[in-house]
N, C-alpha and C positions, 0 to 999 in steps of 0.2 A: 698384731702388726709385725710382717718382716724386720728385722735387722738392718737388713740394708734396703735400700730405697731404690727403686730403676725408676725412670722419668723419660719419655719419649720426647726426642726433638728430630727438625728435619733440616737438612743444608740446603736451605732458602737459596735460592738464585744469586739475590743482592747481598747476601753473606759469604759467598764465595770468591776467589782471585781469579787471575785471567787463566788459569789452569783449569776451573772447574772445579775447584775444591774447596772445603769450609777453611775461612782464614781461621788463623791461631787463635783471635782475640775473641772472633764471635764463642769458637769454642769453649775459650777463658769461661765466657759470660756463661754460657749451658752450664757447665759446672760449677761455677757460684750459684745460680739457678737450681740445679739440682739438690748441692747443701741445704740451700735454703727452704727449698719445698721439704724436705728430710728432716731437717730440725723441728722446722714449723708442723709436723704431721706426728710428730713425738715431743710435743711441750717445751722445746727451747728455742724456736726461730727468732728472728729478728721482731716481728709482730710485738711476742710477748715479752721479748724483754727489754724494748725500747717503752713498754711502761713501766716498767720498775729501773730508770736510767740506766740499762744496759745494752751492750751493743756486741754481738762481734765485728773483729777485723782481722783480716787476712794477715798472718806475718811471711808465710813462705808455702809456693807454691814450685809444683815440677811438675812438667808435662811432658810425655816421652811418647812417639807417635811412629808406628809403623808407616801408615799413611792415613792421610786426612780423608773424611767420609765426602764422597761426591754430590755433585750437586744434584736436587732432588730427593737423595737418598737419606730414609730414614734411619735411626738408630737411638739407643736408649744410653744413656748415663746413670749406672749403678754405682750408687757411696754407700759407706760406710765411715763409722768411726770406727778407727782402731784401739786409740787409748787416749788418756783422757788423764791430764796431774790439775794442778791448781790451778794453774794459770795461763795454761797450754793443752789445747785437743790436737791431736792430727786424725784428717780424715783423708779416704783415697775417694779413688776413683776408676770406673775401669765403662772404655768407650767400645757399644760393642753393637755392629748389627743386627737388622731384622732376621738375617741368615744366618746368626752366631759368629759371626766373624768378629775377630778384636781387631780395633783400629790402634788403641793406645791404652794410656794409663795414665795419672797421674795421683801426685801425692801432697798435700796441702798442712801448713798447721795453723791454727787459728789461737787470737787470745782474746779474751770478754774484757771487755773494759767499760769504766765506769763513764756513762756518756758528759757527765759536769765535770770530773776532774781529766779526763781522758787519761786515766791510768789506770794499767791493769788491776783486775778482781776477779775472787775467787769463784771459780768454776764451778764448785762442788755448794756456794751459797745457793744457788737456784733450785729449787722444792727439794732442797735436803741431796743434795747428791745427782737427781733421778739421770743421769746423763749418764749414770755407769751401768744403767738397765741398758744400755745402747749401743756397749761396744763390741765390738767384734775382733776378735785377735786370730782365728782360723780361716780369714779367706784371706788370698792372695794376692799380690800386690808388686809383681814381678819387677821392677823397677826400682832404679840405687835411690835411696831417698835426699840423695844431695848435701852440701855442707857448706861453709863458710868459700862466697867468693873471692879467690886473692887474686887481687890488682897491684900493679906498680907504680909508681907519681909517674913513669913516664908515657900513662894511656894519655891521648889524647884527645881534646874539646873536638867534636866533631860536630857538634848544632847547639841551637839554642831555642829552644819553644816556650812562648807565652800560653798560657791556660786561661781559660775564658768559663762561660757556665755549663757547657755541653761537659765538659772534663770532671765535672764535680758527683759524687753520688749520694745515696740515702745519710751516709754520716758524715757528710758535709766538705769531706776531701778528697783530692787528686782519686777517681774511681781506680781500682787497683788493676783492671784489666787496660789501662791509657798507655801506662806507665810499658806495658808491653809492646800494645801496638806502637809508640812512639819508637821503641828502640830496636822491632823490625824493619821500620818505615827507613834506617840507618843504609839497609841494604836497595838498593834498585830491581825494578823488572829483570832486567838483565841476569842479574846476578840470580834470581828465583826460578829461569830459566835450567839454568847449571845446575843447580841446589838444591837440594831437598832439607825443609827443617825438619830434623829429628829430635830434639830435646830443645826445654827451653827452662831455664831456671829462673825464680826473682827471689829474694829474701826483701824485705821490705824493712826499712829500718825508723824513718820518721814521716809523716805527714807533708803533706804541699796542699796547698791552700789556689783557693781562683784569685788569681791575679800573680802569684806568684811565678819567676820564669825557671825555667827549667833547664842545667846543661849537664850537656852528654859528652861520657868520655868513654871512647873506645880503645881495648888494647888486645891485639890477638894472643892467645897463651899458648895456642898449639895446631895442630895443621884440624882446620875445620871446626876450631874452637875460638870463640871470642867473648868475654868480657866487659860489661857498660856497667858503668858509675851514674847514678843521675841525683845531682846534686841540686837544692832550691836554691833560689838568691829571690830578695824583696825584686819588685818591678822595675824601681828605679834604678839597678844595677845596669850599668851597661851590658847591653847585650856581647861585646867581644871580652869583657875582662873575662881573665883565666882564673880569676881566686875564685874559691870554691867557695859554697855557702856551708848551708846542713843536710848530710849526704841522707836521700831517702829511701834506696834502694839500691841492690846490686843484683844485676842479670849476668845470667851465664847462658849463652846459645852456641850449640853444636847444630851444622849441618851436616 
């Protein structure tokens, strides 16, 4: 079995924006899809290690896109893992046509964790290692792999969203591809008119839970560059208070 995994998907109609193109999030999902069929076809998917109380979760993700694949049009998502410590993989990813054309790339790092204590564990426990049969460090991966987003107190509360069941996923919280589309949704039609996205960052820092509310703070850092905080509070927090609860993510989006 190859190294890296391709996996054919198509930009379904109802998955695409009023441009005609696959939105970011459906994309999100192809590529968590893809991992996941790629683990699972080499002895470490989610299947099998949510019997032995293991789980991955996405801690940080970048997607950097030439242009998004049109509607109709099919195209494959090839990953790989590149390396692989104890308590951290990152894998890529590279978006590419039925005509060989590249749409984009993106770069992802994951941590396994204990599904009872929800705290990280060791990677290398799972059938002895076998995940280093896996990795790849010779193909390419053209895209900056991203770092710590900095924000200043003076971004500001720009929404507040309650989460409900549709927002929840297989381990039981805030699905990691919501969190994205919530803080596109920042921007209006309008604005997607003018703009093109070309990268999108998250680092993901704690969990959110359904019922939990969700606020967003937006802070521009440079021309075509912005910055969201999204922090949980219980339900019962007022929807306008400004105090921050426990921050679970930070996104970075360049148009």
């Amino acid at each position: 079995m190859d190294k890296v995994g391709r996996y054919e998907f198509m930009a379904e109609p109802f998955h695409c924006d009023f441009s005609g193109r696959l939105f970011m999030g459906h994309l999100g999902n192809h590529m968590l899809n893809a991992a996941d069929f790629h683990s699972t076809d080499r002895g470490f998917g989610m299947k099998r290690l949510l019997g032995i109380q293991r789980s991955w979760v996405l801690s940080r993700l970048a997607i950097e896109m030439t242009e998004m694949p049109p509607m109709y049009s099919r195209f494959q998502v090839e990953t790989w893992v590149e390396s692989a410590m104890r308590y951290f993989t990152s894998r890529n990813f590279c978006v590419v046509g039925d005509d060989g054309h590249i749409y984009g790339y993106g770069r992802s790092i994951w941590a396994m964790i204990d599904t009872e204590s929800r705290q990280p564990t060791d990677i290398f426990s799972v059938d002895g290692g076998a995940i280093r049969n896996w990795i790849v460090n010779d193909k390419a991966c053209p895209i900056d792999k991203g770092g710590r987003v900095k924000m200043g107190d003076e971004a500001e509360l720009v929404r507040t969203i309650d989460t409900y069941y549709n927002d929840v996923d297989i381990n039981g919280h805030i699905n990691s591809v919501k969190y994205i589309e919530h803080v596109l949704d920042l921007w209006d039609m309008a604005w997607y008119r003018e703009h093109s996205l070309k990268r999108f960052e998250v680092a993901y820092v704690a969990e959110a839970h359904q019922g939990d509310r969700l606020s967003l703070y937006k802070q521009q850092t440079a021309d075509g560059e912005y910055c969201v905080r999204i922090v949980r509070n219980s339900a019962d927090t007022p929807a306008h208070s400004l105090s921050d609860g426990t921050e679970c993510c930070r996104c970075k989006v360049t148009f």
